[in-house]
VEXPARO-987474 format. One record per residue: x, y, z of N, C-alpha, C in turn. Coordinates in pm, whole numbers, plus 50000, padded with zeros to 5 digits. Layout:
<sites>
XYZXYZXYZ ...
</sites>
This chain:
<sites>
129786278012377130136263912358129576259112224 130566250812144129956249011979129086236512020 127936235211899126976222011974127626213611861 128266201811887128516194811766127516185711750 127136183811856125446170811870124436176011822 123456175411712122756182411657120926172011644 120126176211575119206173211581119526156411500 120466159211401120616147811333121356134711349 122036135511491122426125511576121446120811622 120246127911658118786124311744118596112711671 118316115711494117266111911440118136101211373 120156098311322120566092211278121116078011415 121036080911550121706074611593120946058311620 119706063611643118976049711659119146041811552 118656050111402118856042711243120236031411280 121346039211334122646034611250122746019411416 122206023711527122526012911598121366001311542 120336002211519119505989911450120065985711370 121085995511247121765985311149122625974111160 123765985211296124725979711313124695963411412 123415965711477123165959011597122385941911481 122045945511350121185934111304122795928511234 123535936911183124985931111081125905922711211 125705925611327126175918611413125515905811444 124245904911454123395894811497123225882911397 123505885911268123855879911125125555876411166 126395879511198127995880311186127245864411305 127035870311434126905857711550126675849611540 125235849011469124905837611424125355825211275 126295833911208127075825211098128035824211223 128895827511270130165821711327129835817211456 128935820411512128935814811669127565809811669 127475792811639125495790011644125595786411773 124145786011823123505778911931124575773711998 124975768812144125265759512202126865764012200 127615774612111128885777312113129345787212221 130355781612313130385791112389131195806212447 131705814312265131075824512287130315831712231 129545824412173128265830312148127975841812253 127405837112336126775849812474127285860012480 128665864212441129755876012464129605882712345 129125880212227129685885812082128945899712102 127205899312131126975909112108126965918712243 126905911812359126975924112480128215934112464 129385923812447130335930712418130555941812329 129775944312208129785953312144128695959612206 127675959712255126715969012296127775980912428 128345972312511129245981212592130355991912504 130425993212405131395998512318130346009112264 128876005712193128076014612173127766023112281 127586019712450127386026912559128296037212575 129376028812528131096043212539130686052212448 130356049212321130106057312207129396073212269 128306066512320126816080412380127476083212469 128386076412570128936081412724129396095412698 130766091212601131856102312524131336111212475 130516109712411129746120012339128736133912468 128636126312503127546134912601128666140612708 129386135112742130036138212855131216152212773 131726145512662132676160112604131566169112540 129856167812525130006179712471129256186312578 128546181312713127886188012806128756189312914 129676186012908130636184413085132076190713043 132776186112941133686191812867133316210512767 132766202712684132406214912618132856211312465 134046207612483135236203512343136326191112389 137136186112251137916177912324138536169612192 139656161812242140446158312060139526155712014 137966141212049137116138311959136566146211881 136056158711908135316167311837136326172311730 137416172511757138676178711729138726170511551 138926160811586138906146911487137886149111396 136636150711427135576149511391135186164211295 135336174111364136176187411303136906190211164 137476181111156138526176811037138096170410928 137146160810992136776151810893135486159210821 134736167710859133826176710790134746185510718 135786193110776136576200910676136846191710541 137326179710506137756166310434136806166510351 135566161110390134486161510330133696170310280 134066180210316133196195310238133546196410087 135176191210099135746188109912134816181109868 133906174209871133406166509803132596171109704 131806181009770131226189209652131816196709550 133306202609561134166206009521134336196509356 135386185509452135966175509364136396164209459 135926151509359136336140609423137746139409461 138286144409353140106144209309140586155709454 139816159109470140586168009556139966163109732 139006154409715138846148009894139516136609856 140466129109819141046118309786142526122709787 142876136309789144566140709819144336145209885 142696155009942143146158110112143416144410209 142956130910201142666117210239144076114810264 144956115810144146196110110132147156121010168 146576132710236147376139310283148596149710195 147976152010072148566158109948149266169809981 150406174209974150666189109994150446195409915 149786208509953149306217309893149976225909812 151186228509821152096235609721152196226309579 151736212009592152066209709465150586212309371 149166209309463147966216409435147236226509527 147596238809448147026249609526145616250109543 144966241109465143506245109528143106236209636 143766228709704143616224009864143986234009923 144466247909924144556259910032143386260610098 142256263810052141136263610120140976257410212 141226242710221141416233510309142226232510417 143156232010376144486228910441144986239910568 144076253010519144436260610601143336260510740 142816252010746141576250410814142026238410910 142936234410864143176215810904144216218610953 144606223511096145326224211184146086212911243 145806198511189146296185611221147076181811094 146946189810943147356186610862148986177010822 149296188410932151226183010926151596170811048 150696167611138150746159911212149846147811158 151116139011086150456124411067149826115811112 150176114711240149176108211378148046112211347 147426124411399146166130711420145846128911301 146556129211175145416139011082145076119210986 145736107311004145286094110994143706094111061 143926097311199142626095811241141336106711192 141846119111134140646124911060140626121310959 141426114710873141116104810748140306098810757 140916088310849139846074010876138426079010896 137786089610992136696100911073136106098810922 136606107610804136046112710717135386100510639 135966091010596135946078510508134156073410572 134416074410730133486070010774132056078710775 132736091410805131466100910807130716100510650 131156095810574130466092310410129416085510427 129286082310545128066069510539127506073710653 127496083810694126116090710857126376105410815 126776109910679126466126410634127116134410742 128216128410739129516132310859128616141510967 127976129911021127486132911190128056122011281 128566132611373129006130311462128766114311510 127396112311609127716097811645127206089511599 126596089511470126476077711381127756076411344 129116083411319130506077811245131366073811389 130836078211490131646072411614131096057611653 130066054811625129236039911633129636031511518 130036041511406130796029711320132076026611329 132826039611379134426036411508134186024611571 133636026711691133336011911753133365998211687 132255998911657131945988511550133225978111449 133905991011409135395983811323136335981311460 136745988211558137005983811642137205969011773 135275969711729135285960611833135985946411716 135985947411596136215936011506137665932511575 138995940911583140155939711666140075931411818 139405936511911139115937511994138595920712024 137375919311964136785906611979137865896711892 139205895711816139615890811764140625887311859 141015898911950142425894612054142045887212144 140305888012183139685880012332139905866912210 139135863112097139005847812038140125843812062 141325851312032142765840512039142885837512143 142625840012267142805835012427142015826612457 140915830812417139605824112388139945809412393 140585805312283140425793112189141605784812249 142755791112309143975783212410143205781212513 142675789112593142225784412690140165785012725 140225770712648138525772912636137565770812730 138295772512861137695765013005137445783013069 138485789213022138575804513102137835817913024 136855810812939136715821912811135395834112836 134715830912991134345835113077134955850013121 136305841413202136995852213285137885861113169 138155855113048138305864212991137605877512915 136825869012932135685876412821135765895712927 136055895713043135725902713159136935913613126 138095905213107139235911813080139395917512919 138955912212850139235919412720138215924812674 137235925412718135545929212662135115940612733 135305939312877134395947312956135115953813101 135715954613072137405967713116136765980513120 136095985713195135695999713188136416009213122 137526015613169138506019013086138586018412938 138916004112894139075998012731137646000012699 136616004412768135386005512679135236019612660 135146026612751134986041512726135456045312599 136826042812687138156050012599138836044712435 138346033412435138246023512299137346026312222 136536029712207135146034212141134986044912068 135326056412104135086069511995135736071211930 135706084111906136776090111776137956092311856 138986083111832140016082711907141186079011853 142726082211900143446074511869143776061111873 142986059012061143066048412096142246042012047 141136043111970140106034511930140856025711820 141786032511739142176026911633143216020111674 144076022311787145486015611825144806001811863 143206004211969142915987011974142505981411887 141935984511770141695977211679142755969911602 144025977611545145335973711524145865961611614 146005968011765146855958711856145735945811865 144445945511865143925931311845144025924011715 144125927711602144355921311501145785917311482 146425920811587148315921911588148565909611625 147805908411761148085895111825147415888311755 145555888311705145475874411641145865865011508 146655883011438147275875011317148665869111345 149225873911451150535867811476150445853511537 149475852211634149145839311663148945829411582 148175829011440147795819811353148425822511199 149395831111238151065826611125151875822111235 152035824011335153315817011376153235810511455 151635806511535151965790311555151065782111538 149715787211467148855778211342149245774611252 150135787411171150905780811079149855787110929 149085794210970148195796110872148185812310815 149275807310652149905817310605148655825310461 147775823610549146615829310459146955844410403 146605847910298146545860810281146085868210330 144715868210386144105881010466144915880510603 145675868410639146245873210780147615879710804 148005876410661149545885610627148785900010613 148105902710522147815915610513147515923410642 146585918010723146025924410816146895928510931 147945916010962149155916411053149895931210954 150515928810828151025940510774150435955010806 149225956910793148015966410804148095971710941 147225963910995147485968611201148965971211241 150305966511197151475969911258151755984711162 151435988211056151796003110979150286006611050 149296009111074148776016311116148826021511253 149126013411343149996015311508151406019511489 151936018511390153696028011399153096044011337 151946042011248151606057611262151386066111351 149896060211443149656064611571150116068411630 150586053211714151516053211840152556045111842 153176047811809154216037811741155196032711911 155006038512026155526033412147154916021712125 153706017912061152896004312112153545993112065 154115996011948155325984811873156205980011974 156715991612032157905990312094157815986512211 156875982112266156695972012377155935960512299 155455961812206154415945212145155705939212080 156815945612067157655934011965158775927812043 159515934812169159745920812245159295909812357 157875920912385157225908512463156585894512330 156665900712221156195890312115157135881912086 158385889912055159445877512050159965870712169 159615873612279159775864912380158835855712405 158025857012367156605850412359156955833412249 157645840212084157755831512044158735819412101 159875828112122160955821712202160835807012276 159985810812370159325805212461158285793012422 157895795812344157085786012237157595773912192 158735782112084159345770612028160555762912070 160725771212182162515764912304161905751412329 160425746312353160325736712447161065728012314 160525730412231160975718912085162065714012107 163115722612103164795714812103165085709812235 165245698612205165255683912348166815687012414 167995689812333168905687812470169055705412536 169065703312617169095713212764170085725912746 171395718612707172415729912726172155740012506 171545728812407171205740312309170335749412293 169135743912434168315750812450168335764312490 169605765212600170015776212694170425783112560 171745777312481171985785912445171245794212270 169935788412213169515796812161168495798712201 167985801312318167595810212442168295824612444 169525824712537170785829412539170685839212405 170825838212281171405841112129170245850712125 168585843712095167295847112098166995860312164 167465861812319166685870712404167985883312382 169665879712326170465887612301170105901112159 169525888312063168835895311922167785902911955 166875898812058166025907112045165985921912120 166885919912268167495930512280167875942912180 169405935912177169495946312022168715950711925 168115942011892166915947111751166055956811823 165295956711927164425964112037165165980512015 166645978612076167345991512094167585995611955 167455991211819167775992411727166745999511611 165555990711661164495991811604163886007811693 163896011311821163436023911819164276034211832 165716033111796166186045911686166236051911572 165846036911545165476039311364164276047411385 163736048511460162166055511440162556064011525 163426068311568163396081811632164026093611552 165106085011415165406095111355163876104811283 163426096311295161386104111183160736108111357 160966100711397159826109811568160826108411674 161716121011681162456123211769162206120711906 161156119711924160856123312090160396109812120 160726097012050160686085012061161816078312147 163516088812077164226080712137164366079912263 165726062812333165886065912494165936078212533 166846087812498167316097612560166386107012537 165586106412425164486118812450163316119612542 163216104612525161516098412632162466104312767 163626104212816164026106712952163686117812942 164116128012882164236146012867162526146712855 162536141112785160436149312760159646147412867 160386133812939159326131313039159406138813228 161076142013171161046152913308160316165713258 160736168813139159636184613148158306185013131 157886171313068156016172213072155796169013239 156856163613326156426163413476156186173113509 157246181613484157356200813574155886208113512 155726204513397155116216313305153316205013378 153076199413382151576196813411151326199113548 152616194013685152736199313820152336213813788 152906220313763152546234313750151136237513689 150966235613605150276237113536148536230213596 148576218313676147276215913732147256219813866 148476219713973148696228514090147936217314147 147276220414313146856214414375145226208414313 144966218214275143266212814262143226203914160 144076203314099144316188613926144226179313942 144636170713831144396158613819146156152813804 147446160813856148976152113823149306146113939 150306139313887150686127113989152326133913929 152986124314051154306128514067155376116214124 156266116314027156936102714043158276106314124 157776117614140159356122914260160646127414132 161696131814172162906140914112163546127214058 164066128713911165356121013866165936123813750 167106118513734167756127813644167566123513470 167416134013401166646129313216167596124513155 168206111813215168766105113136167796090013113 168456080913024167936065813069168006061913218 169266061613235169196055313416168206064813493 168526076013509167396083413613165916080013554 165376074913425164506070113355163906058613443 164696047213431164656037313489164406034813634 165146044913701164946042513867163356043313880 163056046113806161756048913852160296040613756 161046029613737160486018013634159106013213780 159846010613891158276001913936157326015314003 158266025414016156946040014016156036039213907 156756040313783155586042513710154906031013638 154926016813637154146009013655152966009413721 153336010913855152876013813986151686022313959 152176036313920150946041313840149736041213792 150436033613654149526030713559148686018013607 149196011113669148296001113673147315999013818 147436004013919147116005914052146556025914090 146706032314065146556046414075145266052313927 144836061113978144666068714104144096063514231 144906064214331143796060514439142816064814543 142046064714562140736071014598140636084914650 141726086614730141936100114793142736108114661 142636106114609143796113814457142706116214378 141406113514370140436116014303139406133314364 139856142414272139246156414275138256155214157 138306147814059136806146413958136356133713926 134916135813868134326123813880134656117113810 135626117913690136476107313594137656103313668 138226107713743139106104913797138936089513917 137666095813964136706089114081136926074614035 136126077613918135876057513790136986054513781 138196056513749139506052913714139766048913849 139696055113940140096051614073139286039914143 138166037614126137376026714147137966015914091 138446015113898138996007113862140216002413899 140886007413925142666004513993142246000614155 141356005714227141445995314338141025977714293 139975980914230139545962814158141065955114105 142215960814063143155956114004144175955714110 143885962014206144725960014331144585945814413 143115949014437142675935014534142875923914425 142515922314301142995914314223144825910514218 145365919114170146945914914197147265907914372 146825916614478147255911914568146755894014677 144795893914556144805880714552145655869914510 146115874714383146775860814325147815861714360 148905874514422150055872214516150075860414628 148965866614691149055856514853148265839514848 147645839514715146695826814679148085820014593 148485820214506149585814514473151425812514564 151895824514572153025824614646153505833814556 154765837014601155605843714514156615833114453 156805822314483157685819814394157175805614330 155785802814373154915798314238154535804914106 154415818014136154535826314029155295828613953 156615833413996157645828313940158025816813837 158005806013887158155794713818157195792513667 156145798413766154165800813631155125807713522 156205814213538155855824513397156195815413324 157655807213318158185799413247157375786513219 156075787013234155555771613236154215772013131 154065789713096153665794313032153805801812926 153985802912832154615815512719153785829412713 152005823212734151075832012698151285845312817 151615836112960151605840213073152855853913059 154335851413008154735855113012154995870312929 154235863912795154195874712715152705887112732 152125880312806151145890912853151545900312976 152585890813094153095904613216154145910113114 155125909113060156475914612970155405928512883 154525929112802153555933312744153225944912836 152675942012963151705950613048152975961013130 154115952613134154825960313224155855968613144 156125968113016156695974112920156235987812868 154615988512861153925992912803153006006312967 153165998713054152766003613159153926018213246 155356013913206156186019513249155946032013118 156356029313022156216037812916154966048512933 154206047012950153286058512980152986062213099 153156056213221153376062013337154656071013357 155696070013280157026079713340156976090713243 155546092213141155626106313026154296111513050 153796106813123151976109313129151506122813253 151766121413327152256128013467150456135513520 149106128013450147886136113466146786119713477 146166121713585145406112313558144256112213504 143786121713421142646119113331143236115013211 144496118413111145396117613039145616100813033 146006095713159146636085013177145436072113189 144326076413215143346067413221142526064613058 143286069012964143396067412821144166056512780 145656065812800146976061412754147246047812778 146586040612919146766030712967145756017412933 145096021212864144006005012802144496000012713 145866000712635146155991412582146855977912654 147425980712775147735970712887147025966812921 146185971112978144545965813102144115952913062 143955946612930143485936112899144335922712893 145305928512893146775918412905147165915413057 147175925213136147535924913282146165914513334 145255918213323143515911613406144165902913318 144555896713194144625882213151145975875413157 146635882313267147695877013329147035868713461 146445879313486146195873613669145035865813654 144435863113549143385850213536144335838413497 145475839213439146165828813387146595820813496 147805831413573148015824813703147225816113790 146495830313779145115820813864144635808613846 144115803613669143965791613652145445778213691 146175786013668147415779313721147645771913801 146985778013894147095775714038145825764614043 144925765114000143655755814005144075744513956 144725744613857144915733713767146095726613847 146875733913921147745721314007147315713814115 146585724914174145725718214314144665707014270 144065711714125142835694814109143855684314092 145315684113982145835671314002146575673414150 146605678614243147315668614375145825664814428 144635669714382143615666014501143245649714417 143375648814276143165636014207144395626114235 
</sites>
């Protein structure tokens, strides 16, 4: 087993959390003084992100052995070894230079097994940039992962935050401290970087388009986080951009006063965005094939067969039952794999102890959903979405995004990853409702 944890994580990790832990306590106290209330959240919340940091770490290199993080991390020492070399030459491995046009990146390149895969080899970029500043060790550059992270992260809770400043509590629960979104948000990850993106997504979209505040750093950053999530994971677009434009929709419909122009650029609105939706992820399937409808159907029946097999009884797969790899046979099986992702594994489906935690977490989201079912009604709920935009664009969001990786995922250690970019949107659905419901019952009780 390779040790990637070395004496100099011992001796760098405390250094780099005192730094990081005082640049935070300076950040809190300029933006959040005394008496503000979320102050209290700024820094626990990042301390739970540093806990993921050591969790991950210890757990892939004593329980695992290996794992993409190390994988990542792997890369980014290969990256950085140019340095002694030539600057010129860790600055086109960075940018991903092909080597036929400079042969002396062979050395490299042949080492960097993620090289041709843009996804992965972004995140040993980013790994490397960071490892410049902890002498590319391991979890001093995963504590500074976090760290840029939680900046996303704590930016998507402020925007909810600040609409609803009575609930910033119950949110804080849902976007902060999500077991799941902490683990799995935190290291050297893909997902670490998709939440940092998808929180800066929503809070720059929120304050250009309905603050109104066409600042430069919030164009850039909105520009920035949406090309850095179409690198990644670019599925994440493709559920954030029509629950977003339905979101706006919804916003600005109340504006136009007569009824029947409302319907119909309503009507026009939810037709465009359709199309653009179906439009917008073929265009990206011609560059990542296995994006399009018809491929997500085909890939996702054979990654079913091939992990069934492949984990057998004693594993960790789940099974959404037989259908056919088209879109429609896709679809039949839309509230299965919701269902999934957001409620499963459940307790008896748990053969390891990661599995166990995931499964602990999805019952909490069970008794939660099936509270605010029977405490509201079903067709108070109903009515809630439309009475809300935030409401709506956070279930459209969770259930878009929830189906999508439940009908290609088919493993529940796999899937208890794949799935925290929803988790914080769904828990801040069912707090919404919830307040919903409070807020009608004090005016009939007044």
């Amino acid at each position: 087993m390779q040790q990637y944890l070395t004496i100099w994580d011992l001796v760098l990790t405390p250094i780099f959390l005192l730094i990081l832990s005082f640049i935070a306590r300076r950040r809190r106290d300029r933006l959040y003084p005394v008496g503000h209330p979320l102050r209290r959240y700024y820094l626990p919340g990042l301390y739970v992100k540093f806990g993921g940091v050591i969790f991950i770490a210890l757990v892939y290199q004593y329980y695992y052995g290996e794992g993409d993080t190390f994988f990542f991390f792997d890369h980014a020492r290969t990256i950085n070894s140019a340095l002694g070399d030539s600057f010129t030459s860790w600055v086109r491995l960075l940018l991903r230079t092909s080597p036929d046009e400079h042969p002396e990146l062979y050395k490299y390149t042949s080492q960097l097994t993620f090289y041709r895969d843009k996804s992965s080899y972004t995140v040993a970029s980013i790994t490397a940039v960071l490892g410049v500043f902890s002498g590319t060790t391991y979890m001093p550059t995963a504590l500074l992962f976090a760290y840029l992270a939680y900046t996303g992260i704590w930016a998507m809770y402020k925007t909810f935050a600040n609409i609803y400043p009575k609930l910033h509590k119950e949110l804080a629960w849902a976007f902060l401290f999500i077991p799941s979104t902490v683990v799995w948000g935190s290291a050297i990850f893909k997902d670490t970087i998709c939440m940092f993106g998808l929180g800066w997504m929503v809070y720059t979209t929120f304050r250009i388009f309905i603050n109104r505040d066409f600042s430069l750093g919030n164009v850039f950053m909105l520009i920035f986080s949406f090309y850095l999530i179409g690198i990644i994971k670019v599925y994440i677009l493709l559920a954030f951009l029509p629950s977003l434009s339905l979101w706006l929709l919804l916003t600005y419909s109340h504006k136009v006063k007569p009824a029947a122009l409302r319907f119909l650029i309503s009507a026009g609105f939810i037709g465009i965005v359709v199309a653009g939706f179906l439009f917008f992820s073929q265009q990206f399937s011609k560059e990542l094939n296995r994006y399009s409808l018809e491929r997500v159907a085909y890939t996702s029946q054979v990654t079913r067969g091939w992990i069934t097999y492949a984990s057998g009884e004693e594993g960790s797969a789940y099974d959404l039952g037989e259908f056919e790899p088209t879109v429609g046979g896709m679809m039949s099986k839309f509230p299965a794999a919701v269902a999934v992702t957001l409620y499963r594994p459940f307790l008896w489906e748990s053969r390891k102890v990661i599995v166990l935690l995931s499964a602990l977490e999805a019952l909490v989201f069970i008794f939660l959903t099936l509270y605010v079912l029977f405490r509201n009604g079903p067709g108070n709920i109903f009515t809630g979405f439309f009475k809300d935009p935030n409401i709506i664009f956070c279930l459209i969001f969770s259930l878009i995004f929830a189906f999508a990786v439940g009908i290609s995922t088919y493993n529940f250690g796999s899937l208890s990853r794949y799935k925290i970019p929803c988790l914080p949107f769904y828990a801040a659905f069912l707090i919404l409702l919830t307040n919903q419901k409070n807020e009608f019952t004090r005016k009939q009780a007044a």
